[in-house]
C-alpha positions as CSV (number, residue, x, y, z in Angstrom):
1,X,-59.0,169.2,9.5
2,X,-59.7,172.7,8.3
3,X,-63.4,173.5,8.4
4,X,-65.1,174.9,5.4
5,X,-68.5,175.1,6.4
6,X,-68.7,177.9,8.8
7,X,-69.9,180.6,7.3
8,X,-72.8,178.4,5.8
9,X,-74.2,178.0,9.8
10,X,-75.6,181.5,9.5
11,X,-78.1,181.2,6.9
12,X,-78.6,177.6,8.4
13,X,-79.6,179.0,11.9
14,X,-81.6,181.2,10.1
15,X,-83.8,178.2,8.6
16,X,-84.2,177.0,11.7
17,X,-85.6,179.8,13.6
18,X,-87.8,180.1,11.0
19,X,-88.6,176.6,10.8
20,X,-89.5,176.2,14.6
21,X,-92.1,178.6,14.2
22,X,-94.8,177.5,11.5
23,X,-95.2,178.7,8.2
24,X,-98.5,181.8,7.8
25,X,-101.8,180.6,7.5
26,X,-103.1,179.9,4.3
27,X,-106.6,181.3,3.1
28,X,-108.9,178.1,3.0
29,X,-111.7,177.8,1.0
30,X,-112.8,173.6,1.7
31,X,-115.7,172.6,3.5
32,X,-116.5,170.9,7.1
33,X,-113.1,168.9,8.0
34,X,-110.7,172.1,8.3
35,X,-112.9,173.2,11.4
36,X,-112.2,169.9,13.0
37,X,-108.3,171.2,13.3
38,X,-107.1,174.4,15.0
39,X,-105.2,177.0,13.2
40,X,-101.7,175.9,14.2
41,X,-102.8,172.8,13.6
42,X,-103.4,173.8,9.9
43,X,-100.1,176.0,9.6
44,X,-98.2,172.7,11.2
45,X,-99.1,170.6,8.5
46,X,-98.8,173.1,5.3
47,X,-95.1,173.8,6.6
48,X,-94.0,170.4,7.5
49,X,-95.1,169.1,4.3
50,X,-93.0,171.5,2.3
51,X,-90.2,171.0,5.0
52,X,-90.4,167.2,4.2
53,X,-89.6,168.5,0.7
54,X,-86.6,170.3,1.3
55,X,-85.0,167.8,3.1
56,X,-85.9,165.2,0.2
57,X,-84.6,167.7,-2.4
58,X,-81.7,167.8,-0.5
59,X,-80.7,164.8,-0.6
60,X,-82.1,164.0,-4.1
61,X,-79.5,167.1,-5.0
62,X,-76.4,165.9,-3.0
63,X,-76.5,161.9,-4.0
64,X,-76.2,163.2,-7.3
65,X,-73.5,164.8,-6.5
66,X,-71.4,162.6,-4.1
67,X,-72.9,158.9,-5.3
68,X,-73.5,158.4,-1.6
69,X,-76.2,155.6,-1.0
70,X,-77.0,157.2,2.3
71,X,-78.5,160.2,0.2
72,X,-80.5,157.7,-2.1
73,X,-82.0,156.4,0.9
74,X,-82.9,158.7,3.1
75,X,-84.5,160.7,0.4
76,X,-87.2,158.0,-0.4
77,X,-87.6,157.9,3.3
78,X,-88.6,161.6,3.1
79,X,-90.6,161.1,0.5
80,X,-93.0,158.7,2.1
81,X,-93.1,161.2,4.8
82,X,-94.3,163.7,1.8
83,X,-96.6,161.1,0.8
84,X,-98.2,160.6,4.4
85,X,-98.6,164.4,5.1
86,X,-100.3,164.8,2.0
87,X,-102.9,162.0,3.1
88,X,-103.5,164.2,5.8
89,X,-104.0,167.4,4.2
90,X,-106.4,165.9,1.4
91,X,-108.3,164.5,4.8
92,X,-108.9,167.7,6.1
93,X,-109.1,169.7,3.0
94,X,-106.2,171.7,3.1
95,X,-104.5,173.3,0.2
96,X,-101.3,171.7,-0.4
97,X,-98.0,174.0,-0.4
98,X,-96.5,171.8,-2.8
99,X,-97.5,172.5,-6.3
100,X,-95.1,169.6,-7.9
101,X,-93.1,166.9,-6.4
102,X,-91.5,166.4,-9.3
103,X,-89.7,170.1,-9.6
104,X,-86.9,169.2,-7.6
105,X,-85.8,172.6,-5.9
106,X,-87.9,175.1,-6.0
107,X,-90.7,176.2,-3.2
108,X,-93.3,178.4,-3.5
109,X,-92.2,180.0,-0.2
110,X,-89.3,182.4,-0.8
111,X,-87.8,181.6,2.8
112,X,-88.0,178.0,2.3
113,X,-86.4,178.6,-1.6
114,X,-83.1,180.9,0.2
115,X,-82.7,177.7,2.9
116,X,-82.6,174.9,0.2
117,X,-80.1,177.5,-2.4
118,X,-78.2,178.0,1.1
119,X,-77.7,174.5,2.2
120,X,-76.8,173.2,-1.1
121,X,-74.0,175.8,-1.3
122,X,-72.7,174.4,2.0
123,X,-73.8,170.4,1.0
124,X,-71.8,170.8,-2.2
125,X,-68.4,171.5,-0.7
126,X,-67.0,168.6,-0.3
127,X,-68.9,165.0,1.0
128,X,-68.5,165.5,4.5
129,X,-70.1,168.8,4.3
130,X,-72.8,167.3,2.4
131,X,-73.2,164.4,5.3
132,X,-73.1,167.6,7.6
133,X,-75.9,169.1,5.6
134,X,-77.8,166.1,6.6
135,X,-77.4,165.9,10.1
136,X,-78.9,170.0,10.4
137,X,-81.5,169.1,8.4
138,X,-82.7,165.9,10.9
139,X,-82.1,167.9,14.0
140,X,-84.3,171.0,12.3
141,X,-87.1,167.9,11.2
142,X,-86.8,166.4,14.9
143,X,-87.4,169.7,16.4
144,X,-90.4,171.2,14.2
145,X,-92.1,167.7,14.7
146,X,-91.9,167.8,18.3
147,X,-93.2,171.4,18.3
148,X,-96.2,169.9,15.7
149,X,-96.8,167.2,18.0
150,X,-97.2,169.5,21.0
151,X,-99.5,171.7,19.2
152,X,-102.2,168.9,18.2
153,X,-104.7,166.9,19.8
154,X,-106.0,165.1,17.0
155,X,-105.0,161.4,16.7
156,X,-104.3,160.8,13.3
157,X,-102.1,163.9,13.1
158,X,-100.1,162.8,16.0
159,X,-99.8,159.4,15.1
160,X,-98.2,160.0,11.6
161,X,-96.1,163.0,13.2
162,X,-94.4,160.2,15.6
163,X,-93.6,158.6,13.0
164,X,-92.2,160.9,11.0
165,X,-89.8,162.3,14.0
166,X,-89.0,158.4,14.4
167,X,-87.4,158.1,11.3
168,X,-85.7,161.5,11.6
169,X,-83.9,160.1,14.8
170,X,-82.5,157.6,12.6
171,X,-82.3,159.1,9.6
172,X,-79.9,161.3,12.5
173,X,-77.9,158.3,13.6
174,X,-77.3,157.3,9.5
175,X,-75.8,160.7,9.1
176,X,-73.5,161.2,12.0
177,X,-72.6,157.2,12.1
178,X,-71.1,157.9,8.3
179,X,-69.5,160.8,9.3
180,X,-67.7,158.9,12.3
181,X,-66.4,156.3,9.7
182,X,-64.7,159.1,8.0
183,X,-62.9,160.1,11.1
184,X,-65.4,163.2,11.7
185,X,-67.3,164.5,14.9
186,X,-70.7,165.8,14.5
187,X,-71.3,169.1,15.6
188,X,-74.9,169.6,16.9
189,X,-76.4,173.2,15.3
190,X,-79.7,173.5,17.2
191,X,-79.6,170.6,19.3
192,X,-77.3,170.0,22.6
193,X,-75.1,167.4,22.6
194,X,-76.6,165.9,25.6
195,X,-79.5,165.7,22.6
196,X,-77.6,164.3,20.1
197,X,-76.1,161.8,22.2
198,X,-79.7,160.4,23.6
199,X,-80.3,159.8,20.0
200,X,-77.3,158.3,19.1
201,X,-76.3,155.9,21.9
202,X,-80.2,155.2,21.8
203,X,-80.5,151.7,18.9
204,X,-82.0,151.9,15.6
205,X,-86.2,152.6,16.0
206,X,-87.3,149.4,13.7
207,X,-91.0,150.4,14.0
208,X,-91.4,153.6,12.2
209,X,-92.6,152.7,9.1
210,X,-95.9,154.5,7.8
211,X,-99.0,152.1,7.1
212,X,-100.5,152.3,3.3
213,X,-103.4,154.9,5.3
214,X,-100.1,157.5,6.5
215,X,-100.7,156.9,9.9
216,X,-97.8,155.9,12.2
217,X,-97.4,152.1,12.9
218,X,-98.4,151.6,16.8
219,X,-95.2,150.9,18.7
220,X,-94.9,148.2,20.9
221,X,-91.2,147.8,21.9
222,X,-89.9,147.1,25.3
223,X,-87.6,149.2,27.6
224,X,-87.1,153.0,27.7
225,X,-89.0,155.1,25.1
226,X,-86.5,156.8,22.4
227,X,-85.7,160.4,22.8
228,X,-87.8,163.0,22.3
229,X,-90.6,160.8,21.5
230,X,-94.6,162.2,22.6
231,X,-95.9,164.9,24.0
232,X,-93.5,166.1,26.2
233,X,-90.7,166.9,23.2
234,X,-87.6,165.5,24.3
């Protein structure tokens, strides 16, 4: 099959060196429970809230266009993952990035903005490209999470980021498991495919729901711990 999403990985790899990185500080101007929190720890949260909001947008956009229930579904997901950063940044009185959830599209961050007009130009090809979309976005989520968790030493903040990378792992699997039942191979972007295939042959994480507070259920299962889960990344 003829590929028609090639010369869409350009701008894509450019999100995601700029997404591994955090986005600039923002001037704060609240009292007492910023100081609790480092400055990456700040810039972690701002961008990874407004990342959450791509990735929702996106597939807000693309279920529209394709009817796919993956899209439908996986976009609530991300939006609970909106909803539990934002917890966190009211907690510690940080301005949030995200002026309204409900404009669908548009970021006040002109990098961010370029990224989502970029990937919707590839995501709007044809289905499979829009499935493909998917898969960069969870493999950019899984990655700036893991670099978040590494950079933080408060509780609360690692505890929801878990969970958020949790769901992105199978929010991952979803993506790539539909494009196998349409006779497609994933092709990993910024992971290996030693990566993407920990993840994959690794089962379904059923315990990474966010409690009504945003912080990350505590997970209790038996056996090996799922890929790139903790401190160490991956």
């Amino acid at each position: 099959m003829k590929k028609t999403y090639t010369k869409y990985l350009y701008p894509v790899a450019l999100f995601l060196a700029f997404a591994v990185g955090s986005a600039s500080a923002q001037q704060q101007s609240g009292p007492a429970p910023q100081d609790q929190l480092s400055p990456a720890e700040i810039d972690d949260l701002i961008f990874m809230r407004a990342e959450e909001k791509l990735a929702r947008d996106s597939y807000m956009v693309l279920g529209e266009k394709w009817g796919l229930a993956i899209f439908s579904s996986i976009s609530k997901s991300e939006q609970r993952h909106m909803d539990a950063l934002k917890l966190l940044l009211d907690k510690f009185d940080i301005t949030d990035p995200v002026e309204d959830e409900t404009d669908v599209g548009n970021f006040v961050d002109p990098k961010l903005q370029t990224l989502f007009d970029d990937l919707m130009v590839w995501g709007l090809l044809s289905e499979i490209d829009g499935l493909k979309v998917g898969g960069a976005i969870e493999e950019t989520d899984i990655l700036d999470i893991q670099h978040a968790i590494e950079r933080t030493e408060n509780a609360d903040i690692t505890a929801t980021y878990e969970s958020l990378v949790c769901g992105s792992r199978n929010h991952l699997r979803a993506f790539i498991g539909q494009l196998e039942l349409n006779g497609e191979v994933y092709e990993p972007i910024l992971m290996s495919q030693e990566e993407i295939s920990a993840i994959v042959d690794f089962p379904v994480e059923r315990n990474c729901g966010l409690n009504q507070r945003g912080k990350g259920k505590n997970q209790k299962g038996k056996g090996k711990n799922p890929p790139g889960k903790g401190k160490n990344g991956r």
